[in-house]
C-alpha positions in Angstrom: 0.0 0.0 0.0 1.2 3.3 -1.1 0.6 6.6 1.2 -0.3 9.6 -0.6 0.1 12.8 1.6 -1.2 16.0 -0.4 1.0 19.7 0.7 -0.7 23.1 -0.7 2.6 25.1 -1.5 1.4 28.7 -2.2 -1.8 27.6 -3.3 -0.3 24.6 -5.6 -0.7 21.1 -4.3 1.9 18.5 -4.5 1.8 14.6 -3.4 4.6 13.3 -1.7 3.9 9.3 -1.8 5.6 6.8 0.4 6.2 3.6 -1.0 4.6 0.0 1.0 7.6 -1.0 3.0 9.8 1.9 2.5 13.1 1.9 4.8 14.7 5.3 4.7 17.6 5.7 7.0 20.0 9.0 7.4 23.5 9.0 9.4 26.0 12.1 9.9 29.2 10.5 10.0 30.9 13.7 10.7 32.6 14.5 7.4 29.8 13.2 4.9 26.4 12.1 5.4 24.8 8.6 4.3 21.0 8.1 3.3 20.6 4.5 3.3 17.7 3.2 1.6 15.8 0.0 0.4 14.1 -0.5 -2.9 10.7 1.0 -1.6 13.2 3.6 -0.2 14.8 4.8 -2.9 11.9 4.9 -5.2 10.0 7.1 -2.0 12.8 9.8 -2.1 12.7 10.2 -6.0 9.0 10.7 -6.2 9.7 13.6 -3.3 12.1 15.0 -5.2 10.3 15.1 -8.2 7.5 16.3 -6.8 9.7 19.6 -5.3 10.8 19.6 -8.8 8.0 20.3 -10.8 6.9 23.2 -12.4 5.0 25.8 -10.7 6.9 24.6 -7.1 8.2 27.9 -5.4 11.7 28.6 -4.4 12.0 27.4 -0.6 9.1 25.1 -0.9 10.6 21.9 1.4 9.8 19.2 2.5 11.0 17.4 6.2 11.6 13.9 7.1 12.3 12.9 10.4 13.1 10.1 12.8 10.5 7.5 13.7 7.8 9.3 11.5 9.2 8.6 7.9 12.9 7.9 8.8 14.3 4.7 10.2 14.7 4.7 14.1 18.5 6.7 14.8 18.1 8.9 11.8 19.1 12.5 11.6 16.7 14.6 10.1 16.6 15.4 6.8 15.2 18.6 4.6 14.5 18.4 1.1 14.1 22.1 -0.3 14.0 24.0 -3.7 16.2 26.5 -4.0 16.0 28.3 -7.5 18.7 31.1 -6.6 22.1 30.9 -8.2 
């Protein structure tokens, strides 16, 4: 099962979808940091991305993911954001 979760950013509406099963874990090891993902994962953060991506989404529009809600237990947190500036 697939979970759709709709976001109205400046009155245009993106789904972000997380895939059945979906293991999403994010570690700062200090110098670098690793998103380790499954399958489900993987396919998970590209739909976010895409969906920050697409046309019409405004500069600074972001999306977080945290531990034990849609990160694996001992994440760090994690912010995807659009940024459009140069």
């Amino acid at each position: 099962m697939t979970t759709h979760v709709s976001a109205v950013i400046d009155r245009t509406t993106r789904v972000f979808m997380w895939e059945e099963g979906a293991r999403i874990e994010v570690r700062n090891l200090g110098g670098e940091i690793v998103i380790e993902a499954n399958a489900a994962g993987l396919k998970t953060l590209a739909g976010h991305l895409l969906a920050l991506a697409q046309d019409g989404t405004p500069d600074g529009a972001h999306l977080h993911l945290e531990e034990n809600n849609e990160l694996e237990e001992g994440s760090v947190g994690l912010v995807l954001e659009r940024c459009d500036d140069e």
